[in-house]
C-alpha positions, 0 to 999 in steps of 0.5 A, a space after each residue: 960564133 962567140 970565143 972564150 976571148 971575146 967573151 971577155 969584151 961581151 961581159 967586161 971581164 978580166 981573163 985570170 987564165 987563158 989556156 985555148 981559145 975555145 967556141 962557146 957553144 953551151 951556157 951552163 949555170 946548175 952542175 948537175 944539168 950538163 950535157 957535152 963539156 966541150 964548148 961549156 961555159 960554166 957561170 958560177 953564180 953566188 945566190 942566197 942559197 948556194 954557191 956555183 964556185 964550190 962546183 967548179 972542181 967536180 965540173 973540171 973534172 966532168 971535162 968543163 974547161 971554161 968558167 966565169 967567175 967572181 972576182 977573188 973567188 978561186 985565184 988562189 986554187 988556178 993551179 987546180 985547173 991547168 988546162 981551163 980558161 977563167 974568166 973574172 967578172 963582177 957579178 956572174 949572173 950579170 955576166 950571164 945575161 950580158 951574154 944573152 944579150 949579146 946573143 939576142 942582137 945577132 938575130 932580127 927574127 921577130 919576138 914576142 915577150 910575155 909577161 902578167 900574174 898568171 898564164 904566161 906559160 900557158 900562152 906562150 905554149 898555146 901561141 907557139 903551136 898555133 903559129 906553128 904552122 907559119 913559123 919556126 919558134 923558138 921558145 922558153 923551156 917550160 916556165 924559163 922566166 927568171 933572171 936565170 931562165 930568160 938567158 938560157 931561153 934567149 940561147 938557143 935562138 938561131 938561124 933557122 928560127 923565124 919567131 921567138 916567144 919568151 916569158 918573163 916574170 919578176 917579183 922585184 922592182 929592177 929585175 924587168 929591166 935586165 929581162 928587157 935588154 936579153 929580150 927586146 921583144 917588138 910584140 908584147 902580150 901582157 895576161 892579166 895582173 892578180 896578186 902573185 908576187 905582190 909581197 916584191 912591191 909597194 903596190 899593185 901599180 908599182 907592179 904593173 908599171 915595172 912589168 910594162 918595161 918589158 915593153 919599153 920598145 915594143 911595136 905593139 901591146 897585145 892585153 885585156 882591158 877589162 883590168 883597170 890599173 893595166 888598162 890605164 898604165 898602159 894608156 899612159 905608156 904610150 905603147 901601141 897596143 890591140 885590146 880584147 875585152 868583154 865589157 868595153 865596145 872600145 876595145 879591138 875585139 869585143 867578146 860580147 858572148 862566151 856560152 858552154 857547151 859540152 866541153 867547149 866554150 862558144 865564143 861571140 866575138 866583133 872585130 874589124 866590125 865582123 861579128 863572128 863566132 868560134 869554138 875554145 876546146 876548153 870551158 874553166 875561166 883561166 883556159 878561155 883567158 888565155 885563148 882569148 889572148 891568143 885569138 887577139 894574136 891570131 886576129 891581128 895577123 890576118 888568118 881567117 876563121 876557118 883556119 884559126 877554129 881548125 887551129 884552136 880545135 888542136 889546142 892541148 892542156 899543157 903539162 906545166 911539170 914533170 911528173 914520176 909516178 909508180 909503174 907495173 913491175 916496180 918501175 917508175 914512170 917520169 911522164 912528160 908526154 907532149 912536150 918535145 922539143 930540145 930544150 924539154 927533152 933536155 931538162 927531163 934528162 935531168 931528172 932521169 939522170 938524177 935518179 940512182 941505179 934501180 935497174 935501167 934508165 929507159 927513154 922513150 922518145 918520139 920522133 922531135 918536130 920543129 926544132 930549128 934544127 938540121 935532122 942530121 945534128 939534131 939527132 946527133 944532139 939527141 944521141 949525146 945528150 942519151 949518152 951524157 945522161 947515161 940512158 941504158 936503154 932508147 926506144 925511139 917512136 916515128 919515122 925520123 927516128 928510125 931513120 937515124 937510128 945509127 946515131 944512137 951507137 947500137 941502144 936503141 930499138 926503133 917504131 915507126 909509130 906508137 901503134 907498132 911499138 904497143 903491139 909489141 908491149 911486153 909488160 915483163 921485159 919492164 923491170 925496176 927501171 926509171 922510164 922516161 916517156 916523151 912526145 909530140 902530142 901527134 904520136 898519141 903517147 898517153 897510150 903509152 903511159 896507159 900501159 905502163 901505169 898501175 891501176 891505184 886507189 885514186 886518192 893521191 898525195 902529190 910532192 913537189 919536189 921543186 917545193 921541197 928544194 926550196 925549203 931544203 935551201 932556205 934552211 941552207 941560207 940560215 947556216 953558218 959556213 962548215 956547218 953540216 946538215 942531217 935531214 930525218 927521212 923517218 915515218 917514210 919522209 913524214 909521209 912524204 915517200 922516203 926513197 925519193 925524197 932521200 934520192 933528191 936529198 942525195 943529189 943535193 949533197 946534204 950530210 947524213 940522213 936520218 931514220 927511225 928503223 933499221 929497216 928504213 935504212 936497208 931499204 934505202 941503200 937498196 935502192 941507191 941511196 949512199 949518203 951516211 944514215 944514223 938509225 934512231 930506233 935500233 934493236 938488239 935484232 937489227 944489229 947485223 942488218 945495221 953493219 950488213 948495210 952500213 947503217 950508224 945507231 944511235 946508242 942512248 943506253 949502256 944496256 942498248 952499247 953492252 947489246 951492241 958490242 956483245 954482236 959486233 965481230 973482231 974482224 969486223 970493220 969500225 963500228 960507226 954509233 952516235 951517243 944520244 945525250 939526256 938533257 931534259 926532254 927525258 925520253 932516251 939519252 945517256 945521262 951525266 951518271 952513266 959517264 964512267 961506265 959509258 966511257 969504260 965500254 968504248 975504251 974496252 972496244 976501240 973498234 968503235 967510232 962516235 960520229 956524233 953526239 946529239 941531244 934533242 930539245 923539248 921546247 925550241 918551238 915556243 919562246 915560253 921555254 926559251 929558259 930551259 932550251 937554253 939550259 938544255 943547250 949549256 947542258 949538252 955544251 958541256 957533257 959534249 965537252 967530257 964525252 970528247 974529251 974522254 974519247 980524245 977524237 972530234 966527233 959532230 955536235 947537234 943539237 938543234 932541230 927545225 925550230 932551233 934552225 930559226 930561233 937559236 942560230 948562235 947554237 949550230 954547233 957542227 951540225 943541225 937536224 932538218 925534219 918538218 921544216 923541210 916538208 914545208 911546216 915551219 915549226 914556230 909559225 913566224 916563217 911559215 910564208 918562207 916556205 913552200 908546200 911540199 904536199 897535197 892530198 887529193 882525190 875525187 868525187 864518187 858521187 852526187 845527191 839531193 837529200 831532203 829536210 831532216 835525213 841523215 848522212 853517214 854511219 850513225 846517222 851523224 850528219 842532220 840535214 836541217 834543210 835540203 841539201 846537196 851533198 858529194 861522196 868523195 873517195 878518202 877515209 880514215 884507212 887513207 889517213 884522214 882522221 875521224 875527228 874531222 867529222 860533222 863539220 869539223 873538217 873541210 875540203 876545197 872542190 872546184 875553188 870552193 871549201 865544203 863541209 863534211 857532213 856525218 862521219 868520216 867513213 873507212 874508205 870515203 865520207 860526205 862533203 855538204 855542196 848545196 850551192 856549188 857546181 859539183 859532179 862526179 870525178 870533180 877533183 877534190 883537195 883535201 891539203 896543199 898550199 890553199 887549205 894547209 896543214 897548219 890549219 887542219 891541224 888546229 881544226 882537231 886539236 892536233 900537229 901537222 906532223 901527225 896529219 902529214 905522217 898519217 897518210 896511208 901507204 895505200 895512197 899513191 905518191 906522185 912526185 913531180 918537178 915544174 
């Protein structure tokens, strides 16, 4: 077992202070995800974004004793942590994977590396259930494949483990090489090359070359040869390797038919001079790609037809995120159905942990299979982990887990089987809690979901939230240090759900939130939400609400000010305002000539306390006002100056928004407001390929239909058909939020891969989309917005801003948020 001293000799480190030769036993890079602090070391990693080491303190006192750190980081506050070890290295992240390295030459257990453009996921999945029934695998938790992810997967390979299968993706040239050394994989299975991440590297065989070192010391390459540039890399490597194809006869499995049938794909297949065939319970392209790498695995191992089909008929989609949706009785459901292992079950707790009180967080767990791990710990593990992530309430599914039900210390209520826990459902004894629903695909847990999920309108806006982490971090990144950072949460999160995005925004300790009413402000401190909230559009018969609820208006008038001070109580508690400042957008704000009068109030009231004065530009978005933005910046400079000056106490200065984050950083001042940008639109247009979508609308099609020449379609007959065509009925309309003005041609939706006109005019509920040529049937999903067809271009298509068609989303439409 590796000790904090040896670790020092692993990572070439310099221990700052030693206190306890402590075991490591758990590697913990994000605060937020640990789960026992004793035998934790915490690897504070400088990144782009954030900084590990401004986490150290709250880790200390969560009871972490043990830290790597980078050189001169927190020498100077050693005195603050008396009872922890440090641990000095170069470069934390190095550290962290020559730990994992190290770790990964204690074991001789085969493993298997795979990498590619697309499927890694699938397949390592797919590989890991079907060999199974051989072997203890031991895998990457979901898409664990970073620089990061790889050493926490290779982590938790032990003892009992007979094979391990981990992913590795890079976007880079240099990153594959430090994969290599944590994974040393003798198998390779390498998926394809498309173009993701293509923007890291100089060319498409640059790429390919820099992944293929994965496999530098690989025995064997299993791949598809009907990718040229890899086929000829590969040659050229030298690598041992077994093919499949579908065009070569050279390869050593040649799929010489691949024919639908239902909902499965048949496949005709000669290997080894065996001409046989075989079912795939899948028929889009991507899942037959990735079966087929699996078979060649399969294949290669010996097993006969008989028991591979029996294998592959058990193959299951794989739920590549987390998802939360809305629940019977003002609950929320966190569906993770069929993914239990350990390590999932862990990072889900995450999310459930991350959610504030609305009630009791709930867990329902199936019994945990093929863990690698003694029954007796494992479930002494689990029980921790319930424990640390404060689940209020356990119900355990299956026979394992009522057998160590003593373990969980008297929370849990046990099954021993799905069966018997829905014949005791009772919907009513489920209310205003957070319910994380988690098993082996064996224990049917989608019955369970079933009976939780509300019957909704099937049109939905999904929202990424891993997405809008990484827009909130790439403004982050544009911030000067000490500078703070207001998020506008307003118009329900640009449509976005207000409480779970403010619940996230939470987590990552922004500074203020914004909101455009009162009300919006009470119902997010009703559901947890603590963070400072300035209200934006207060009104006289809101103010006891504001101080009830401990909400900060914004005044920007001295009749809004007299209103205001006219309902606040002399034993009441400071009153919290913000002073909104005109400075040429001549919308609100206080100008130069209410000065005296505006000082002469809040010196009559001493009770009141200026958080911030603010001043909103009218143009930062286009370099054609660049003039008058900075005339409004001078102008706000200095009024700001006065208004401080009279109040004789420092208060936050703003001034920029989305657009003035990236275009005007010399004017951050002491704090910025983030709104569009967060939900992926970047106000200018020159950074939009920094940021992530946020948001997709989906919904289905209705309905299918042949017209003639010359009919009509829709509501006043709008729609002309000019020749015979197919046209699709699909479940959105303007009362969901998709505009009228999208009508006739106007607007598009992508089905199946595919964008289809709309045909005749946007109805209420639903309109009509031209398909004539495509595959097109009822309940085909149809995306109406997201990453292939944004809110950028739609919004150009009528004239229009992506806020407005982000904003207008119905609150019919359910939300399903979700995390990879």
């Amino acid at each position: 077992m590796l000790h904090f001293q040896m670790l020092a000799s692993v990572v070439e480190g310099h221990i700052a202070q030693f206190i306890n030769d402590w075991p490591v036993l758990d590697l913990l890079t994000d605060s937020r995800k640990l789960s026992q602090p004793a035998g934790t070391v915490f690897f504070a990693i400088s990144g782009r974004h954030n900084d590990g080491h401004k986490f150290t303190s709250q880790l200390y006192a969560q009871g972490v004793r043990q830290f790597v750190v980078e050189e001169q980081r927190v020498q100077a506050q050693l005195k603050n942590y008396p009872e922890a070890n440090f641990l000095e290295v170069k470069s934390s992240l190095a550290a962290l994977q020559a730990v994992a390295a190290w770790h990964r030459q204690q074991f001789r257990v085969p493993v298997i590396g795979v990498t590619g453009s697309n499927g890694k996921t699938i397949v390592k999945e797919w590989l890991a259930q079907l060999l199974s029934p051989d072997e203890l695998v031991v895998k990457s938790p979901r898409s664990y494949n970073s620089q990061i992810g790889v050493p926490l997967s290779v982590w938790q390979l032990n003892e009992q483990h007979t094979l391990a299968i981990f992913e590795a993706g890079i976007s880079q040239p240099g990153e594959m090489e430090k994969l290599q050394q944590i994974i040393r994989p003798g198998i390779g299975i390498f998926t394809n090359i498309g173009s993701a991440h293509n923007e890291g590297f100089t060319s498409v065989e640059q790429k390919v070359a820099e992944k293929l070192k994965l496999f530098k010391q690989a025995e064997l390459l299993f791949y598809c040869d009907d990718y040229p540039l890899l086929h000829q890399a590969v040659q050229a490597s030298g690598i041992k390797s077994f093919t499949w194809s579908r065009t070569s006869k050279k390869a050593d499995l040649v799929i010489s038919d691949t024919t639908v049938a239902g909902a499965k794909t048949i496949v005709v297949y000669n290997c080894q001079g065996q001409k046989q065939r075989l079912a795939i319970p899948f028929t889009d392209e991507a899942s037959v790609e990735n079966a087929l790498h699996c078979l060649a695995v399969l294949l290669h191992r010996g097993l006969p037809l008989f028991d591979i089909q029996n294998r592959l008929d058990k193959l299951h989609p794989v739920a590549m995120r987390l998802e939360m949706k809305e629940a019977i009785n003002g609950c929320y459901l966190i569906d993770d159905t069929y993914n239990n292992d350990l390590a999932g079950l862990a990072i889900a707790l995450d999310l459930l942990a991350s959610q504030p009180q609305r009630g009791r967080r709930t867990l329902i767990l199936s019994d945990l299979l093929e863990s690698g791990v003694q029954e007796e710990e494992l479930y002494r593990q689990v029980a921790t982990l319930v424990q640390v992530k404060k689940v209020e309430r356990l119900i355990g599914v299956g026979p394992t887990m009522q057998k160590h039900a003593e373990a969980f210390g008297g929370i849990g209520t046990f099954y021993s089987s799905t069966a018997a826990f829905l014949e005791r459902f009772e919907a009513d004894s489920f209310r205003n809690e957070v319910i994380l629903i988690k098993g082996a695909r064996v224990f049917g847990f989608e019955k369970i979901v079933q009976a939780f999920q509300q019957k909704v309108h099937g049109t939905v806006l999904e929202v990424n939230l891993d997405a809008l982490v990484h827009n909130l971090n790439y403004y982050r990144s544009k911030l000067a240090s000490g500078t703070k950072l207001m998020v506008m949460v307003k118009a329900f999160a640009y449509g976005s759900g207000s409480f779970e995005v403010a619940n996230l925004l939470q987590f990552h300790h922004v500074d203020y939130l914004a909101v455009a009413y009162a009300d919006e402000g009470v119902s997010l401190r009703e559901h947890g939400i603590t963070l400072p909230i300035m209200v934006m559009n207060p009104s006289a018969d809101s103010f006891a609400k504001l101080r009830q609820y401990n909400l900060e208006p914004e005044i920007y008038s001295l009749e809004l000010l007299e209103q205001f001070l006219l309902s606040s109580s002399a034993a009441a508690a400071p009153d919290r305002i913000h002073l909104k400042l005109d400075t040429g957008m001549h919308r609100l704000g206080f100008i130069e000539e209410d000065f005296e009068s505006l000082f002469r109030l809040l010196e009559q009231h001493p009770q009141v306390q200026v958080m911030s004065i603010f001043t909103h530009l009218a143009g930062a978005d286009e370099a054609l006002h660049n003039d008058f933005s900075a005339q409004q910046i001078t102008t706000f400079r200095k009024l700001s100056e006065q208004v401080q000056a009279r109040l004789g106490y420092q208060v936050l200065r703003h001034v920029l928004n989305s657009a003035g984050i990236v275009r005007f950083p010399e004017h951050q001042l002491d704090m910025v407001r983030l709104g569009i940008g967060l939900y992926g639109v970047e106000a200018t247009g020159a950074e939009q390929e920094a940021l992530q979508s946020v948001s997709t609308l989906k919904t289905t099609v209705s309905q299918v239909k042949r017209i003639g020449k010359g009919e009509t379609v829709g509501y006043s007959r709008k729609g002309v058909a000019i020749e015979a065509k197919t046209i699709a009925t699909i479940a959105i309309g303007y009362a969901d939020g998709y505009d009228r003005r999208f009508s006739n041609g106007v607007g598009e939706v992508i089905i199946n891969g595919k964008r289809a006109p709309i045909i005749g005019n946007v109805c209420m509920d639903m309109c009509m989309v031209d398909v004539t040529g495509l595959e097109v049937k009822a309940g085909d999903g149809v995306m109406v917005f997201g990453p292939q067809l944004t809110l950028v271009e739609l919004a150009q298509k009528i004239g229009t801003i992506p806020y407005e068609l982000l904003t207008n989303v119905s609150a019919r439409v359910k939300r399903v948020f979700f995390a990879e």
